[in-house]
C-alpha positions in Angstrom: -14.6 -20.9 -0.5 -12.1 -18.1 -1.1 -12.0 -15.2 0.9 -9.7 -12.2 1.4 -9.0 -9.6 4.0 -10.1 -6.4 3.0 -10.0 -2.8 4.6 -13.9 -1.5 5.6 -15.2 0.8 2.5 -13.1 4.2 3.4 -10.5 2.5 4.9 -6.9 3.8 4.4 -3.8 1.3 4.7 -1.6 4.2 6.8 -1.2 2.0 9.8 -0.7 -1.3 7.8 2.0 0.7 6.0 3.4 2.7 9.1 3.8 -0.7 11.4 5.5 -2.2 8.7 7.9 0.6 8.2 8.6 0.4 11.8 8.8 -3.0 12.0 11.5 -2.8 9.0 9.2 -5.9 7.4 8.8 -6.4 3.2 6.2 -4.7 2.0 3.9 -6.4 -1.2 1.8 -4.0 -2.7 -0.7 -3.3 -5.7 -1.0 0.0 -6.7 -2.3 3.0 -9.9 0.3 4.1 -11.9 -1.5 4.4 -15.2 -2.7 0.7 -14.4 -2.2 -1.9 -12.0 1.5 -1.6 -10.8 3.1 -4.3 -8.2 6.2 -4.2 -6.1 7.8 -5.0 -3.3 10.5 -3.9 -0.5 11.3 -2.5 2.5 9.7 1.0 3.1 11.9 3.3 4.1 10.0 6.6 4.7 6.6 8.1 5.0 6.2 11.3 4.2 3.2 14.0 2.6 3.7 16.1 -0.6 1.1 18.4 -2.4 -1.2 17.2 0.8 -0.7 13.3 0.7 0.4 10.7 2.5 2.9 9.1 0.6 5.4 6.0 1.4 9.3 5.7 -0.4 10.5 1.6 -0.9 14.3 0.8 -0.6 14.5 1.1 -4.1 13.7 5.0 -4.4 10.3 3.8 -5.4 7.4 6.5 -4.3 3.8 5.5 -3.8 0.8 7.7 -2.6 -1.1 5.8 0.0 -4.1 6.3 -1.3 -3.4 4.8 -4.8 -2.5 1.2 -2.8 -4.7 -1.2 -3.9 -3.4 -3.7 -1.4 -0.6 -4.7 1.1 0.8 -7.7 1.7 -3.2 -9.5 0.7 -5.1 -6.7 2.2 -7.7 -5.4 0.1 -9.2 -2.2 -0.5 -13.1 -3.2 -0.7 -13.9 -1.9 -4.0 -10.6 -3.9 -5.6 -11.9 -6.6 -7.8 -9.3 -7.9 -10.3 -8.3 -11.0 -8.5 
């Protein structure tokens, strides 16, 4: 059987994504951006604009935390595409 870690319905990956930005570890993530979007690296900040969390990769790459649809094979609960 095949199971998955996923984050409890109204779960958030801040604190997935903050210990690994302190922890300078890779980050592997699915997220929206006018579809499902992958990509990887080191994240470098965290920040908020126009009232979001958001997180910056080591390639200038910004993603809003709450368009993650997973980190490194953490699920949101509602993701169903794989």
């Amino acid at each position: 059987m095949d199971t998955r870690t996923t984050l409890p319905p109204g779960g958030s990956f801040y604190n997935i994504v903050l210990e690994l930005q302190q922890n300078k570890q890779e980050a592997s993530i699915l997220y929206e951006d006018n579809g499902v979007t992958r990509a990887n690296g080191i994240i470098t900040s965290i920040f908020e604009k126009d009232g979001k969390q958001w997180m910056r990769l080591n390639d200038e790459t910004d993603v809003a935390i709450d368009t993650l649809y997973a980190v490194n094979g953490t699920f949101t609960s509602d993701y169903s595409e794989c």
